[in-house]
N, C-alpha and C positions, 0 to 999 in steps of 0.2 A: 828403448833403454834410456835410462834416465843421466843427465850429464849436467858434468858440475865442473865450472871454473875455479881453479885456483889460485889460491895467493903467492906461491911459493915455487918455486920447480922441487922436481921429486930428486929425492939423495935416495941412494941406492938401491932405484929403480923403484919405490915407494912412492905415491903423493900420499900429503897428510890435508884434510878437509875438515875448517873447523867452523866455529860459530853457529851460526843459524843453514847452513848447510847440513850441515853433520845433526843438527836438530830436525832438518828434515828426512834425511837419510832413516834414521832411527824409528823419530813418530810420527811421521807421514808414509813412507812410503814402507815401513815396519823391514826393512833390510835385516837380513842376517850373514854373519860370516860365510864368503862363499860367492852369495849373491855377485852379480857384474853390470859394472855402470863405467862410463866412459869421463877421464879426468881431463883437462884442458888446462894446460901450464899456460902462464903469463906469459910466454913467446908464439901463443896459439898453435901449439903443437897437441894432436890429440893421440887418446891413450887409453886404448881397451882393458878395463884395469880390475881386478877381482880384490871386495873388499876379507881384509883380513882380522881387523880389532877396529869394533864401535863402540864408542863410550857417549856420555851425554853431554860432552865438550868437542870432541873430532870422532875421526874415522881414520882410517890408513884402507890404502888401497894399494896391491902388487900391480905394477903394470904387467898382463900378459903379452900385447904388440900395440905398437904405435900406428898408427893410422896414416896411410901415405897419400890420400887422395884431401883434396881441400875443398870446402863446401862453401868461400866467399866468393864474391866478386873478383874478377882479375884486375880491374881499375876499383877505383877510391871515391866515392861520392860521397859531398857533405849534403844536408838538407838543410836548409836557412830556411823560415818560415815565422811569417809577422804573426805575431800573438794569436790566434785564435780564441772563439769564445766556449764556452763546458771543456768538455772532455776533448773536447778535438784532437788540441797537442799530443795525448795521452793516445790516443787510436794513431795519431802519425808514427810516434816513434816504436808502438808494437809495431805495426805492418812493413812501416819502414823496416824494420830492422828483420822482419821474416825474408824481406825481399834483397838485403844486403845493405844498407846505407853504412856507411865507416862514421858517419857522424852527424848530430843533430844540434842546430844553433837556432832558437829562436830568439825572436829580434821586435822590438819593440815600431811598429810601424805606426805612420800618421795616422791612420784608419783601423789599428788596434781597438777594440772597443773596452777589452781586457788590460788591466794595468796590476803589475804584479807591485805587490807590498816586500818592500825591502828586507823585513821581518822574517817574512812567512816564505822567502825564496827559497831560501837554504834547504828546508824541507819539501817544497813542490820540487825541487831538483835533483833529491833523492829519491823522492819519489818513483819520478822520471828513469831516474837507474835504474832505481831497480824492476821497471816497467820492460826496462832497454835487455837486462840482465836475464829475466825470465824467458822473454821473446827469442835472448841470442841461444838460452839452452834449449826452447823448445825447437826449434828450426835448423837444431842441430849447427850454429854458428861455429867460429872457430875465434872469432875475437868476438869480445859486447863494445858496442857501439860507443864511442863518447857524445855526452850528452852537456850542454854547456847552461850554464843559467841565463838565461836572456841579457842581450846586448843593446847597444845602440846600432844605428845602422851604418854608422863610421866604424863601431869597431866591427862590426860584421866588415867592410869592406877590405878590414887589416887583417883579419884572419883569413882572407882568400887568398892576401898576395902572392901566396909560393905555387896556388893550385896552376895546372896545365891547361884549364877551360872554366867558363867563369858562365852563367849564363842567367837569363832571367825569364821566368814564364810570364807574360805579358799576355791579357788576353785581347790587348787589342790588336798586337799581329794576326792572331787568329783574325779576329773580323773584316784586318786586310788582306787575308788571304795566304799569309809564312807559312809554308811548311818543309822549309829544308833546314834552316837553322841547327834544330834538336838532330833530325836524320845526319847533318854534314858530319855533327860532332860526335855522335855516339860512332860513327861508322872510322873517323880517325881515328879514335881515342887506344893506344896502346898499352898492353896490361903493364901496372904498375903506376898508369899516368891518374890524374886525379880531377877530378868538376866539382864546383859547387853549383850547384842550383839554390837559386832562390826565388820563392813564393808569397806571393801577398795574403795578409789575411780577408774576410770576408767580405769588405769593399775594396780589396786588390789593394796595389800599390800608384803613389801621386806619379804626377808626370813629372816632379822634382825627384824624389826618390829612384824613381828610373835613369832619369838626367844624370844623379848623381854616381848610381851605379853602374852606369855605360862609360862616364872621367874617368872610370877605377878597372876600365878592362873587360866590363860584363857585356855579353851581346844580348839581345832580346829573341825569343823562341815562342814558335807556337806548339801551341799539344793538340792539334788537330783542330777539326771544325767545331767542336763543342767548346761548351765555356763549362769545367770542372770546377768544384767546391773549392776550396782550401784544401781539404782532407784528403781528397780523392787527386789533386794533382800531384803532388810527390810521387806518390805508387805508379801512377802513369807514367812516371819519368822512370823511375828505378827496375819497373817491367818492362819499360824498353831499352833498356840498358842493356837486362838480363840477356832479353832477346840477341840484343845486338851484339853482344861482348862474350856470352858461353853459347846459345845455342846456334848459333850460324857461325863459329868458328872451332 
């Protein structure tokens, strides 16, 4: 069943769905009065909801019942992640975001090969949304992820200050051997409490860039004995979160 975020919360038990939503409703998915699709208020509350009058500006939908079960993460992870080259970013923050991440900050790292035009950001970072936005209605989200326009790695380190665990995927712990680091913290972490991870892009992160993110509170972590892509270590992280945080509790 198909599910759409809204702008608004719904007045008198009503949502109204407009723009290019309500454009899809109509001549994509060809809805008629009747039809039932699931609305998602701005406080991520969801809502079985039966539409009533489509027009080719909104829609109105009656909520039938509100949804009592929640389908994110019980903790909060951001995903920090040093520029990537093609599409990468683009496949992190869909799967990311199938898999739960609360948020996505890429960051401009030494070993960036990628350098984004000041210009052209504004639009790769909607992009991005609405990349975020799609992934959070397919996988049945309850909120869509924030997605941040690339930082520096200072301000990446001021946006963690309030996080509860702070970590860095290092793959050279791996090759000495770390593997409690990720296990100690997923297995603390209490729902509501929040991690950032952060990931080097495809020649990893400097051993200054580390330096500096370990002054600011970050510890370094292994993801096992393999050495993961760029692309592929977030999801590692965020499936074992899942693991750690819904299904063995």
């Amino acid at each position: 069943m198909q599910r759409y975020f809204t702008e608004s919360v719904p007045v008198e038990g009503m949502f109204t769905i407009c723009g290019e939503d309500a454009r899809h409703i109509m001549k994509v998915m060809r809805m008629v009065i009747g039809d039932r699709i699931f609305c998602v208020s701005p406080d991520g509350r969801t809502a079985l909801c039966e539409l009533v009058n489509i027009t080719g500006e909104h829609a109105e939908a009656a909520i039938v019942e509100w949804e009592e079960r929640s389908s994110e993460l019980p903790v909060s992870i951001t995903i920090a992640s040093g520029l990537p080259k093609g599409d990468k970013l683009e496949y992190i923050i869909q799967k990311g975001t199938e898999l739960g991440a609360t948020a996505f900050v890429p960051f401009a790292a030494s070993r960036s090969v990628v350098k984004w035009d000041e210009k052209k950001a504004g639009k790769k970072t909607e992009r991005l949304m609405k990349i975020a936005k799609e992934a959070a209605e397919q996988s049945h989200r309850s909120r869509i992820p924030r997605v941040f326009s690339p930082v520096s790695i200072k301000e990446l380190a001021d946006l963690s200050t309030d996080c509860s665990y702070k970590l860095i995927a290092y793959e050279e712990e791996a090759r000495r051997g770390e593997t409690s680091n990720l296990a100690k913290t997923l297995g603390s972490m209490k729902a509501g409490e929040t991690l950032f991870a952060v990931f080097g892009p495809e020649g990893g992160l400097s051993e200054g860039e580390v330096a500096f993110l370990k002054e600011n509170g970050f510890r370094e972590c292994s993801l096992g004995p393999r050495i993961l892509r760029t692309e592929t270590a977030p999801l590692y992280l965020l499936s074992a979160a899942s693991y750690q945080t819904e299904l063995m509790r």
